[in-house]
C-alpha positions in Angstrom: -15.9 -37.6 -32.9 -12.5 -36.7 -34.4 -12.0 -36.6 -38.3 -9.9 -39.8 -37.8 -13.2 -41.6 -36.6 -15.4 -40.2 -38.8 -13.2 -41.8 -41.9 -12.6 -45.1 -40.5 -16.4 -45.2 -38.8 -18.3 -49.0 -39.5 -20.5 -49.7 -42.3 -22.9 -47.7 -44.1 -25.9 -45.6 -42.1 -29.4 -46.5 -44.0 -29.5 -43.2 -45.1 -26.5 -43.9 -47.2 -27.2 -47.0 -48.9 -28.2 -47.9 -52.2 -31.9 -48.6 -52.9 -33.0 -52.0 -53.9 -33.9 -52.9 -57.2 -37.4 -51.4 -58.0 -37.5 -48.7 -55.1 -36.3 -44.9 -56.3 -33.2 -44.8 -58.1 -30.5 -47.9 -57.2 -27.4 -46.3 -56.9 -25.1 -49.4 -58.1 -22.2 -47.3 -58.9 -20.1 -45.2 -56.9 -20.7 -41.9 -59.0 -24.5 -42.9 -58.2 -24.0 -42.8 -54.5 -21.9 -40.1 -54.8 -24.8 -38.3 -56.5 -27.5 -39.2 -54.4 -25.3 -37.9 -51.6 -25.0 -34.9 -53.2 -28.9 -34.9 -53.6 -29.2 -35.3 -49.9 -26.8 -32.4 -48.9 -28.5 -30.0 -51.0 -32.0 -31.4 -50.0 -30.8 -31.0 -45.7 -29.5 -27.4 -46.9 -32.4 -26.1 -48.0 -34.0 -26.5 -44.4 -31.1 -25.6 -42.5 -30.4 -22.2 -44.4 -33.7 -21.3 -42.1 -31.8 -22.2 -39.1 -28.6 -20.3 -40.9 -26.8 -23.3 -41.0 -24.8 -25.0 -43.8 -24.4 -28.2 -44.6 -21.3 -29.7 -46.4 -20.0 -33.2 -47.4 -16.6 -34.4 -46.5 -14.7 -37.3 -48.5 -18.1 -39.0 -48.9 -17.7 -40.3 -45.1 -19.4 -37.9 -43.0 -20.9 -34.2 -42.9 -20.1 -31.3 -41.4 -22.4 -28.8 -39.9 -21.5 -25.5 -39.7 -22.9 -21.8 -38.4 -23.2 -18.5 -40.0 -20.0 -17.3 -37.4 -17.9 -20.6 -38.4 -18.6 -22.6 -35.7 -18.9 -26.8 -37.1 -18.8 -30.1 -36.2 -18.9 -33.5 -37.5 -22.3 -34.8 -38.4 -21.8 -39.0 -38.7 -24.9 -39.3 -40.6 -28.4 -37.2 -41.5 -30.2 -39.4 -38.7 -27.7 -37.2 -36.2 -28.5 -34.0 -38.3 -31.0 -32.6 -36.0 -29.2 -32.8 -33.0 -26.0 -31.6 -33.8 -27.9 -28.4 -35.8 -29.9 -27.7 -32.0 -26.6 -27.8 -30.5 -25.0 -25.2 -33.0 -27.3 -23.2 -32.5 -28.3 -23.3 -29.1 -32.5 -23.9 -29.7 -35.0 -26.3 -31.1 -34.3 -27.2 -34.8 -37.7 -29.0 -35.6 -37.9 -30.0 -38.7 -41.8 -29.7 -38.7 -42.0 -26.3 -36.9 -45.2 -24.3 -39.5 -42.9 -21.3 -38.9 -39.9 -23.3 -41.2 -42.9 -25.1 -43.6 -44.1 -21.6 -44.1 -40.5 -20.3 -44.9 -40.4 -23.5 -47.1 -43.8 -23.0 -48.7 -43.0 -19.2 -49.8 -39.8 -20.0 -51.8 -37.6 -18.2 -49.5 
């Protein structure tokens, strides 16, 4: 998708919208979201710096995935995450392999 897209893309993915009253933290405001979003990024980073990828927020409208050799692309929203990180990087980026929960587990 080109950047213009990716700004003027339709209403909010689930992934991006405020909980409802009572369920986590409601993020009414748009610092909140912004937060939250924020929360996510670093959250998806922590995984992917095992696949040596990085994970960045642009304008609050979409992601951007990119390599350790500068190679990146537009990620719409986290639920297209996965796929755009096995493209990348040319091999299976589960999110469940034991070799990564292992990884996880030990602190690296």
């Amino acid at each position: 998708m080109c950047a213009l897209c990716g700004v003027l893309g339709g209403s909010d993915h689930w992934t991006e919208v405020a909980s409802p009253p009572g369920v986590g933290s409601p993020a009414t405001s748009a610092a909140a979201r912004r937060g939250d979003r924020v929360r996510r990024v670093q959250a998806a980073n922590r995984i992917l710096s095992f696949y040596r990828l990085h994970l960045a927020d642009w304008q609050g409208t979409t992601y951007i995935l990119s390599t350790a050799t500068g190679k990146s692309e537009l990620v719409d929203n986290l639920s297209h995450l996965w796929s755009v990180a096995e493209q990348l990087t040319g091999r299976l980026c589960d999110p469940l392999d034991p070799a990564l929960l292992n990884w996880l587990e030990s602190g690296a």
